[in-house]
N, C-alpha and C positions, 0 to 999 in steps of 0.2 A: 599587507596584501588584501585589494578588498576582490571577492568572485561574489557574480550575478548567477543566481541559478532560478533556470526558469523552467513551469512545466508546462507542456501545451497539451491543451486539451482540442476537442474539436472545432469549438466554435467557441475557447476561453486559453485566458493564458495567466499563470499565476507564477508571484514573481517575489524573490527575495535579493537583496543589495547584504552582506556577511563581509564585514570587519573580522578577517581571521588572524588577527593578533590580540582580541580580546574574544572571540565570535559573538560578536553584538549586530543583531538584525538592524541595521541602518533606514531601511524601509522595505515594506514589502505592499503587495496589493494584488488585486485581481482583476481580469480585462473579460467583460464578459458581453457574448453575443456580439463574436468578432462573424462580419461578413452581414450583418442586419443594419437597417439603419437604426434602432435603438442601441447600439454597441455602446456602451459605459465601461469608466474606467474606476476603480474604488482604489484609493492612493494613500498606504501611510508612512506616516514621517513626521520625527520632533513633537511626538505628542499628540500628533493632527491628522483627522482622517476626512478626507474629499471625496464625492464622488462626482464624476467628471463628466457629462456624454460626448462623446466623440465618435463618428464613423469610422471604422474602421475596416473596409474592403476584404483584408485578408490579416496574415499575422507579420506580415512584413510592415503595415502601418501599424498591427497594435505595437510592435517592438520599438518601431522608431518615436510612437508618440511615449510610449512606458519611458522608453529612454530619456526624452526631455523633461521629462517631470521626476527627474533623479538629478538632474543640474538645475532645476527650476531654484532659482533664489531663492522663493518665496516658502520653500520646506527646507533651505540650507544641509541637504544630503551631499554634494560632491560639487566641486565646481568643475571639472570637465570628467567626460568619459574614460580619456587617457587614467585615471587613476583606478578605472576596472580591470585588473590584470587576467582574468580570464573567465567563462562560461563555463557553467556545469549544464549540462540537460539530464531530464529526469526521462526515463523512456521504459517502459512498461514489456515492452517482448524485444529477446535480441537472440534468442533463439539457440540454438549451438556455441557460434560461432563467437557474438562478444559473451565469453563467460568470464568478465570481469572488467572494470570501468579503463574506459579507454579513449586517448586524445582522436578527434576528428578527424576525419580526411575524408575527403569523395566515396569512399570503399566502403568507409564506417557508414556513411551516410546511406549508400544506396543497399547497403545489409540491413539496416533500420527499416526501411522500405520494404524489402525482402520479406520482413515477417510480420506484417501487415495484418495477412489471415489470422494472426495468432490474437492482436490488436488490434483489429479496424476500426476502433475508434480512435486509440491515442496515436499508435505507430505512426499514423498519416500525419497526422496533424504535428508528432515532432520533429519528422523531416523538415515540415513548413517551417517550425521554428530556426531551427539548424540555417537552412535556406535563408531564412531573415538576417538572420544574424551574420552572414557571412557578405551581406550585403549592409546591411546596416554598420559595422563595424566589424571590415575586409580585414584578415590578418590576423585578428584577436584569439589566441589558444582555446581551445573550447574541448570540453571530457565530454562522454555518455557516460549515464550510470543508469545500469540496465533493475531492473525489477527481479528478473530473473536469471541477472548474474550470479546472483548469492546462492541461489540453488544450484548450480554445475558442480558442486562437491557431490551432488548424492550419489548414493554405488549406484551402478545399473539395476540392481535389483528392486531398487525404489523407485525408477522411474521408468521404469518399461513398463508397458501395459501389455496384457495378456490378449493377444490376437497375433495374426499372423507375423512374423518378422518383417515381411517385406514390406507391410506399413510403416515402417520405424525407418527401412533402409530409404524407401522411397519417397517416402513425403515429410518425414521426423517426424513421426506423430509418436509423441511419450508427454512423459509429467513436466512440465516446464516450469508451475509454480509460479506464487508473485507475492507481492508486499516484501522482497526481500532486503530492499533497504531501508525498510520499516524493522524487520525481525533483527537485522544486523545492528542497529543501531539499538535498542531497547537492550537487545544479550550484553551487548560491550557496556552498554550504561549504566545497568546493573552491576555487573562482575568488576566497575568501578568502584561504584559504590559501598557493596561488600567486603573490597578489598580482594578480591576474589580472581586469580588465573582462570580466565576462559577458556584456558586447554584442560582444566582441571575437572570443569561444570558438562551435567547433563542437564542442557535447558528444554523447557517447552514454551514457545512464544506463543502469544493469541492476539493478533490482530486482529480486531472485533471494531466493523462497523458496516457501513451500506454493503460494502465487499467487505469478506470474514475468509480468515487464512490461518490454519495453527500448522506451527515449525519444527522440527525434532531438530536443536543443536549438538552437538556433541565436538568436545576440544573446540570449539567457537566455530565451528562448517556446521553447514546445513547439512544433513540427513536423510532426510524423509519432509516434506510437505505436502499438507489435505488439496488445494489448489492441482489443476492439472496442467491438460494441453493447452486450456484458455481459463478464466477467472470464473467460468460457471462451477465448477468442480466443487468438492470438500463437503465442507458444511452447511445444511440451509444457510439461507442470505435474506437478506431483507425483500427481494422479488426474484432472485436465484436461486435454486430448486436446490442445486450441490449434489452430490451423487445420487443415481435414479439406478434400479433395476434398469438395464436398457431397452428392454423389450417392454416396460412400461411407457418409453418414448414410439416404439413402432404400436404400439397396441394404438393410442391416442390417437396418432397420424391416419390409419387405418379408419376409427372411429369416425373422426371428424374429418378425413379429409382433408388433409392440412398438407400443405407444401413442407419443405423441410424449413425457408425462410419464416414463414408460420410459424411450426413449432419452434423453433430457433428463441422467434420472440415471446413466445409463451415463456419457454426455461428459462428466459433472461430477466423477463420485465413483470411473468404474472401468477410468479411460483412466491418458493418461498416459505419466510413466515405471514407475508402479504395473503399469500395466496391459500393459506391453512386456514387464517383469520378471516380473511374476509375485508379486511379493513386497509385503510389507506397506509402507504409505505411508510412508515414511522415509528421505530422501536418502540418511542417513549410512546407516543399511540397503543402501541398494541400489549405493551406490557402493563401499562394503566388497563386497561381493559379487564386484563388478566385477573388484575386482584377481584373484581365482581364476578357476573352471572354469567359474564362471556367464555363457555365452555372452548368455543374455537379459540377464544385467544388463548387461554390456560394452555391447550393442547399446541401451538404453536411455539411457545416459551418455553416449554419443557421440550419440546423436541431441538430446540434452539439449545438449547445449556445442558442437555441431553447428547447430545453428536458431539458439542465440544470435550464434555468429561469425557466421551469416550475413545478422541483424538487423542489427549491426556495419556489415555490412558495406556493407546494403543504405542505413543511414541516411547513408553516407560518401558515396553517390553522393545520398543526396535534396540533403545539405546541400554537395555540390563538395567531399568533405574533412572531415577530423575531427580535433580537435586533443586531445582526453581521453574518456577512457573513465571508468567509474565503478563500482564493484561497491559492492552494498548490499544490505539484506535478511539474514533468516536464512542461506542458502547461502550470498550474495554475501561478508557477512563473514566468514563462516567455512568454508566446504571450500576449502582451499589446494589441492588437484591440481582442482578442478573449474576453478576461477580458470588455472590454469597454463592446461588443457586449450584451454581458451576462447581465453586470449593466443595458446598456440600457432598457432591456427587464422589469428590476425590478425597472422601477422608480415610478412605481406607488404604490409601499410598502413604497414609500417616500427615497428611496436608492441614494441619491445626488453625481455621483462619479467627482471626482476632476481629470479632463483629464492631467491636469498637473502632481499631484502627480504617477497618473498609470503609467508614463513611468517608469516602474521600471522592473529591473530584477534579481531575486534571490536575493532581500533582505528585510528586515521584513518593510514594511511602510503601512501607514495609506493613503487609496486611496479616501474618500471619504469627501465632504466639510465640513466646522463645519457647527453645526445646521442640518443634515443630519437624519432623521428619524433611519435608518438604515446604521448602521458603518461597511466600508468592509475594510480587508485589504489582504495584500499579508504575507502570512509566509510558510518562505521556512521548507519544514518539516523537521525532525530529528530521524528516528526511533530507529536508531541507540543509541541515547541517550535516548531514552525513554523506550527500552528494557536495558541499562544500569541501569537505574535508579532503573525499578522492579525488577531488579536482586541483585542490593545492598540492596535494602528494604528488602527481603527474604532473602538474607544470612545473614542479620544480624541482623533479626527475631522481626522486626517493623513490 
C-alpha cells in the first residue's frame, strides 16, 4: 500500500509519497508560493532533488502538477496514480468534534472549515487541499489527522479556562492544543525503543521549534498541554509571546492604540524570544548571541529553557511523576546547550543528562546517564508517518 499525505499550507503545499509495507519515503517535496507567479516546485526522488518553476493559481494545480511528477519517468517513483491507495491530510484545528483521525466526506470537510478561527491560516488552505484532491483523483479514500485530535483525552479540568462558562458553551473557547501528532508519534517511538508499555509511562514531550508545545502523556493520552485555544499560548516562541498576564494585552492596546487585529499581530509575529532580543527571528541567532555581551539575548534563552523546565515541571505534579522526557522539533533536535539548559533546570526531578551523549543532532539517542531518575532522550519527529500510519489503519477498516 503506498498513501500520499499532504500538508497544506496557505500559499505551500508539502508532500510525502510512504511505501507502508516497508515505510520508505518514495518522494517527498514542497510546492511553494502557490497562487504567485513565482510558484516553484522542490521535488525529490531516487536520490535527486529538482526544483521546478511552475504557476500555479491555486492548490488544485499545485496537486495536479505534484501529482505528475510522481509518474514522471524521469524520477521512476510509480508509473500510475492508481497504485496510491489513499490520502492522508494533515490539519492543524478540528476542534471538538473530529477528536481523532477520520475518513472524508462533505461533513468532515465543511467541519474543517468550521474551525478556521482557530487556524486561519492552515484550516482554509486544507479544505483547498481536500477540494483538490477530490477533483484531482474523484473517489480516492482520503483520512484527516487533526493536530488536536491527540489532545481530546484531556479531563475538563485541563482544558477549561477560567472565565465565564458560557464562553465554552457558546463559542468553545478552551485549550485545544497542537503539535499533537508530533507528541503522539515521539511518546510511541520512544516506549518502542525502550521496550517500554505506553500505558505504563509518564511522559513529558517538548516539541520545540518556530512553534514550541510541551505535553503531559500519561498511559499513552494526552493530559494537559502548554498550547491553547490557538498556537500563541504556552511557552515563549520564536515571535509568539505564549502566556501573558491578560491585562498586559489590554494595558498595551490602551497605550498604543491598537486595534485588537494590531495587537493580534504583535503576539504573533513581534513577541517572543524575537521580541526580548531584539534580534531577527532565529534561535541559532539569538542563542549565538547569548554566549557574548548581548544581555537581551541571554535574558531571552533563559526565559525560553526557563518556561519549559517549568512545563516539566508542572506536568510531573499533573501526572504524580514523570518517567521520560522527550525533545523534538527543529530546536529540540538540534540546539545541544538549549537541551543541556532545560535538563539543567530539571535535575532535581533526578533527570541525570549525560553531556556526552547530548551532542547529538537530528537522531534518535538516549541523553541521559544510566541510573538516571528520569530518562530523556532526543527523537526527531515524524508526522508524516504517523499521519500515514492512521490513514492505513482506516482504509483498511482496523
Amino acid at each position: 500500500m503506498k498513501i500520499l499525505v499532504l500538508n497544506c499550507g496557505s500559499s505551500s503545499l508539502k508532500y510525502q509519497l510512504i511505501d507502508m509495507e516497508t515505510e520508505a519515503v518514495l518522494t517527498s517535496g514542497k510546492y511553494e508560493r502557490i497562487g504567485e507567479k513565482e510558484a516553484f516546485i522542490t521535488h525529490k526522488a531516487k536520490g535527486k532533488k529538482v526544483t521546478i518553476e511552475h504557476y500555479a493559481p491555486d492548490h488544485a494545480e499545485a496537486i495536479d502538477f505534484t501529482l505528475k511528477q510522481l509518474v514522471n519517468p524521469e524520477y521512476n517513483v510509480i508509473d500510475s496514480l492508481s497504485e496510491i491507495s489513499a490520502i492522508g491530510h494533515r490539519v492543524v484545528a478540528g476542534g471538538e468534534k473530529i477528536s481523532e483521525p477520520i475518513l472524508i466526506d462533505d461533513s468532515v470537510i465543511e467541519e474543517v472549515g468550521r474551525c478556521a478561527e482557530l487556524a486561519p491560516l492552515h484550516n482554509p488552505a486544507a479544505v483547498l487541499g481536500m477540494e483538490a484532491c477530490k477533483k484531482v483523483m474523484p473517489g480516492k479514500p482520503m483520512v484527516v489527522v487533526c493536530d488536536t485530535a491527540f489532545h481530546q483525552t484531556m479531563p475538563k479540568e485541563s482544558y477549561i479556562y477560567p472565565i465565564d462558562y458560557k464562553y465554552y458553551e457558546q463559542y468553545g473557547i478552551r485549550k485545544y492544543g497542537a503539535h499533537g501528532t508530533s507528541h503522539m508519534y515521539v511518546s510511541r517511538r520512544a516506549c518502542e525503543i525502550m521496550g517500554k508499555d505506553i500505558k505504563d509511562m509518564k511522559i513529558v514531550t517538548c516539541h520545540l521549534g518556530q512553534g514550541s508545545s510541551i505535553c503531559a502523556i500519561k498511559d499513552g493520552k494526552s493530559v494537559d498541554t502548554s498550547m491553547g485555544l490557538t498556537p500563541l499560548g504556552g511557552i515563549p516562541m520564536v515571535t509568539r509571546s505564549g502566556d501573558l498576564d491578560p491585562s498586559v494585552v489590554l494595558y498595551i492596546m490602551k497605550k498604543e492604540n491598537l486595534t485588537a487585529e494590531e495587537m493580534e499581530n504583535k503576539l504573533n509575529k513581534e513577541s517572543g524570544v524575537m521580541g526580548i532580543s531584539g534580534l531577527v527571528p532565529d534561535f541559532r541567532v539569538i542563542e549565538s548571541e547569548s554566549y557574548g555581551d548581548n544581555e537581551r539575548a541571554k535574558v531571552a534563552m533563559e526565559c525560553f529553557k526557563s518556561s519549559i523546565a517549568q512545563y516539566v515541571a508542572r506536568y510531573a505534579a499533573v501526572m504524580n511523576g514523570v518517567d521520560l522526557v522527550i525533545f523534538t522539533g527543529g530546536v529540540g533536535e538540534n540546539q545541544i546547550n538549549i537541551r543541556k539548559g532545560i535538563c539543567e533546570h530539571l535535575e532535581f526531578l533526578g533527570l541525570d543528562l549525560d553531556a556526552e551523549a547530548n551532542e547529538v543532532r537530528s537522531e534518535e539517542r538516549l541523553i541521559t546517564k544510566p541510573g538516571s531518575k528520569v530518562t530523556a532522550y532526543v527523537i526527531p519527529t515524524n508526522e508524516e508517518l504517523m499521519i500515514a500510519r492512521e490513514t492505513k489503519r482506516l482504509v483498511e477498516g482496523k
